[in-house]
Phi, psi and omega in degrees: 000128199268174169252183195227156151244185189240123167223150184220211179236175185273018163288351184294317196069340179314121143337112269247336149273343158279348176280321169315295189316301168252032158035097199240149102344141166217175195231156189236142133297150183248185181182090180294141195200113177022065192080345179227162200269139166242117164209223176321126180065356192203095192212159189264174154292122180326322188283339187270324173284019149256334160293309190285351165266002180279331177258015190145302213298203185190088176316151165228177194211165222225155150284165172318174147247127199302348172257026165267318165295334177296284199325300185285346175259334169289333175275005191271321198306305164325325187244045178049035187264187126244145190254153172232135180247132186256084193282159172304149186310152176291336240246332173232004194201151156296333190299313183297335172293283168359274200273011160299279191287010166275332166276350170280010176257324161285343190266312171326315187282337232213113175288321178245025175275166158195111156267109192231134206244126203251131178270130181245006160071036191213194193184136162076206158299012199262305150320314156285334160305313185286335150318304191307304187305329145296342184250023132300306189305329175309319192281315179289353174093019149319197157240172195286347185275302169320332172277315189279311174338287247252330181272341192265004171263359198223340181307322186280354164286354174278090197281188201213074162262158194191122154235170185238166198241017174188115185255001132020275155283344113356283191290325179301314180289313164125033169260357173227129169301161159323309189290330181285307188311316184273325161294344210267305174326301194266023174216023169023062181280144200236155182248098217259098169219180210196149192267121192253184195322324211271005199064063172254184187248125184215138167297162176202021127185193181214115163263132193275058160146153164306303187290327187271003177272348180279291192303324178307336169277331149324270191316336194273003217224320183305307160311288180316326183245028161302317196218052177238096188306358203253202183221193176210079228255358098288183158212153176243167168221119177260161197221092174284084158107017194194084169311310188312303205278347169315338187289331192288340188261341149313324215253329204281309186285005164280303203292294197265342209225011198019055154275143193215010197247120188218143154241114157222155215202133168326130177283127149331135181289353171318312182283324192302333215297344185256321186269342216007209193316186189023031188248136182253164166209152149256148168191154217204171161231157215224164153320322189207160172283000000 
């Protein structure tokens, strides 16, 4: 059995000693913010690239780049692995075409490479759970054939729940018309939405004040793993910028359902750059997305 690493994009969200830890490949997303690009090597700190979207500016973002993935997927080769790349969903982003055909081009270049590029249909930490979860099945000593067996059968069962504290940044992404982002604002409707099967971004209701739309990613999470055979022995939460209430949605959920295992983490600005400031996202596995 040759060995494999696991790479994936910095949309994974993942913290930065866990990548360390289980020696994960990253891919850098770029993002521009009031002129100038943050990616590989040149990145703000999450808290300040949310203050500065608190004050106003308005990031726009970038796909991988395809010879940064060459670089970074030749040099894993080079060090005799074979990769499994787990990408941010086709559905929101370009990167997964990207390291798709780059990699069908080294395998091509290459006699005895093998790359195999995963859609994972996820965003965020969502992405990083189907990560963690390969990189159980790894530590436990599968192959690499077998881990993807086990992520293309089991990803859609990775649910997504997320609401935002400004919808807005919505309507900039074209996920809300204007008049729902300005009407929503002023009678201070919070917005309940989720990653569906092709791995999109979809409303699935509206809550009426903050604290009951937090419990409201809670109830939807009561449902989804009520008739679910598998188990869920972390949950990750992701944030922009507002810890406090990912905890309030940790905590609810040590309280009802006594899960007690947690990974949370800052939404990346790739992502943030859309969601902006306030936004929890939950994710879990589930009977269904």
């Amino acid at each position: 059995m040759n060995k494999y690493i696991i790479t994936t994009d910095t949309t994974c969200d993942l913290p930065e000693d866990y990548v360390q830890q289980h020696n994960i490949g990253v891919l850098p997303l770029y993002y521009n913010m009031n002129g100038t690009v943050y990616g590989e090597g040149n990145v703000l700190e999450p808290k300040t690239f949310y203050d500065i979207m608190r004050g106003g500016a308005m990031p726009t973002t970038m796909a991988v780049n395809p010879d940064i993935a060459r670089k970074v997927f030749t040099r894993f080769l080079d060090e005799g692995y074979d990769i499994l790349h787990i990408a941010f969903s086709s559905a929101l982003s370009g990167s997964c075409s990207v390291a798709g055909t780059v990699a069908r081009e080294l395998c091509d270049e290459r006699a005895n490479a093998k790359i195999i590029v995963i859609d994972s249909l996820c965003a965020s930490l969502g992405e990083g759970l189907l990560i963690h979860k390969a990189v159980m099945l790894q530590e436990a000593g599968k192959t690499l054939e077998e881990t993807v067996e086990w992520l293309e059968a089991n990803k859609l069962n990775l649910c997504h729940m997320f609401t935002v504290d400004d919808l807005h940044h919505l309507h900039r992404g074209g996920r809300v018309s204007k008049a729902t982002a300005i009407i929503g604002t002023l009678i201070n409707v919070k917005p309940v939405l989720h990653v569906d099967n092709e791995g999109r971004l979809i409303p699935l209701n509206n809550v009426r004040g903050r604290k009951k739309a937090l419990i409201s990613l809670v109830d939807t999470m009561g449902e989804k793993i009520k008739n679910y055979s598998g188990t869920n022995d972390i949950i990750f939460i992701s944030h922009g910028d507002c810890l406090e209430d990912a905890q309030f949605v940790a905590d609810q959920i040590k309280e009802r359902f006594g899960i007690n295992n947690f990974l949370i983490s800052y939404v990346s600005p790739t992502i943030g750059a859309h969601s902006g400031p306030g936004t929890v996202a939950l994710f879990f596995m589930g009977s269904q997305r």
